[in-house]
C-alpha positions in Angstrom: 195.0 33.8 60.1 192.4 34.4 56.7 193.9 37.2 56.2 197.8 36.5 56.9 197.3 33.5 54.1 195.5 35.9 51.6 198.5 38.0 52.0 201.2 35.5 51.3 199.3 34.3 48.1 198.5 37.9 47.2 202.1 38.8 47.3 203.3 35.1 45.1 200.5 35.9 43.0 202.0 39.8 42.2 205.9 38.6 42.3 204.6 36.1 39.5 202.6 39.1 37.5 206.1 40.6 38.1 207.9 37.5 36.5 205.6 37.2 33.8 205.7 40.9 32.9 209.4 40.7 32.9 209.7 38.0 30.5 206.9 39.4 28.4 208.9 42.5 28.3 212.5 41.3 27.0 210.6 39.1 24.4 208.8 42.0 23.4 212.1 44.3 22.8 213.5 40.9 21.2 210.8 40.4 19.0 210.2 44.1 18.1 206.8 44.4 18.4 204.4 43.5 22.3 204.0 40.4 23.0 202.3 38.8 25.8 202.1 35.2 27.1 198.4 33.8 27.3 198.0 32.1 31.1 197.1 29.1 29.4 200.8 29.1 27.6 202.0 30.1 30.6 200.5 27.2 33.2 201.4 24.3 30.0 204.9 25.5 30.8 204.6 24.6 34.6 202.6 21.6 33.9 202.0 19.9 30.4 198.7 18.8 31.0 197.6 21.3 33.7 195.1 23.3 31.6 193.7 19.9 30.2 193.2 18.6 33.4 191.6 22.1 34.8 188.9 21.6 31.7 187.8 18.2 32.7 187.5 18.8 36.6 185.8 22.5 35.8 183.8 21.9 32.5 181.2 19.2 34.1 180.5 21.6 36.8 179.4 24.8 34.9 178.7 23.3 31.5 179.6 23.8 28.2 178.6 27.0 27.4 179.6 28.3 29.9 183.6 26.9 29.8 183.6 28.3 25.9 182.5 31.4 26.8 184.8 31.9 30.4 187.0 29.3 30.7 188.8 29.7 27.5 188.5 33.2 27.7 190.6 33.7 30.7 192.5 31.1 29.6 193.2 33.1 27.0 193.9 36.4 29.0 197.5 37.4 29.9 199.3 36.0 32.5 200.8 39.1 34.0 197.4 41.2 33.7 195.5 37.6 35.5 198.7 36.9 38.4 199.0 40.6 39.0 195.9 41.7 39.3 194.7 39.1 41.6 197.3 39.3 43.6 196.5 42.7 44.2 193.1 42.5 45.4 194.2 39.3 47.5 196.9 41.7 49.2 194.2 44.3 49.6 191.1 42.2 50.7 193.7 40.7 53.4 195.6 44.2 54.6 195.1 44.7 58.3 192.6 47.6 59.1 193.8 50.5 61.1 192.6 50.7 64.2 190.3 53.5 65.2 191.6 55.5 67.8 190.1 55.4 71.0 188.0 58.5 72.4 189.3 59.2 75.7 185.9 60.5 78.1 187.4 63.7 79.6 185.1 64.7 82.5 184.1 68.3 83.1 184.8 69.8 87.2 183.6 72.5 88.2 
């Protein structure tokens, strides 16, 4: 069941890498030079006050120092490199293993 749900959100996570990787492409071409949308741009689209609200739940927990120097900076990463990647490994870490095929005991007459 883990690894069914670490599928599904691997594979939103890559079709939104996708999406993101898309748009970053045509603005790119439009703008003439490579652009690429910071996840925090990115999630103040979806939700205004998202990333805000992300800081104040996260900063308390591992302190100050630590949100300047990790939470802004994948904040500050780009959205198709942070979706796609993750949803990679997510897809990966919840593949179903092959099964080993069974040795079959053959006995010897004589």
């Amino acid at each position: 069941m883990l690894s069914f749900v670490a599928r599904v959100v691997g594979l939103v996570l890559f079709a939104i890498g996708v999406v993101a990787l898309i748009s970053d492409g045509i603005s790119s071409i439009a703008a003439d030079t490579v652009v690429m949308t910071p996840l925090s741009e990115s999630l103040s689209l979806i939700a205004p006050d998202f990333v805000d609200r992300v800081e104040g739940l996260l900063k308390p927990l591992v302190g100050d120092a630590a949100w300047t120097e990790w939470g802004s900076a994948i904040l500050a990463w780009p959205t198709l490199a942070v979706a796609g990647i993750s949803g990679i490994f997510l897809m990966l870490a919840g593949a179903r293993r092959s099964q080993r095929p069974t040795r079959r005991h053959v006995g010897f007459t004589i």
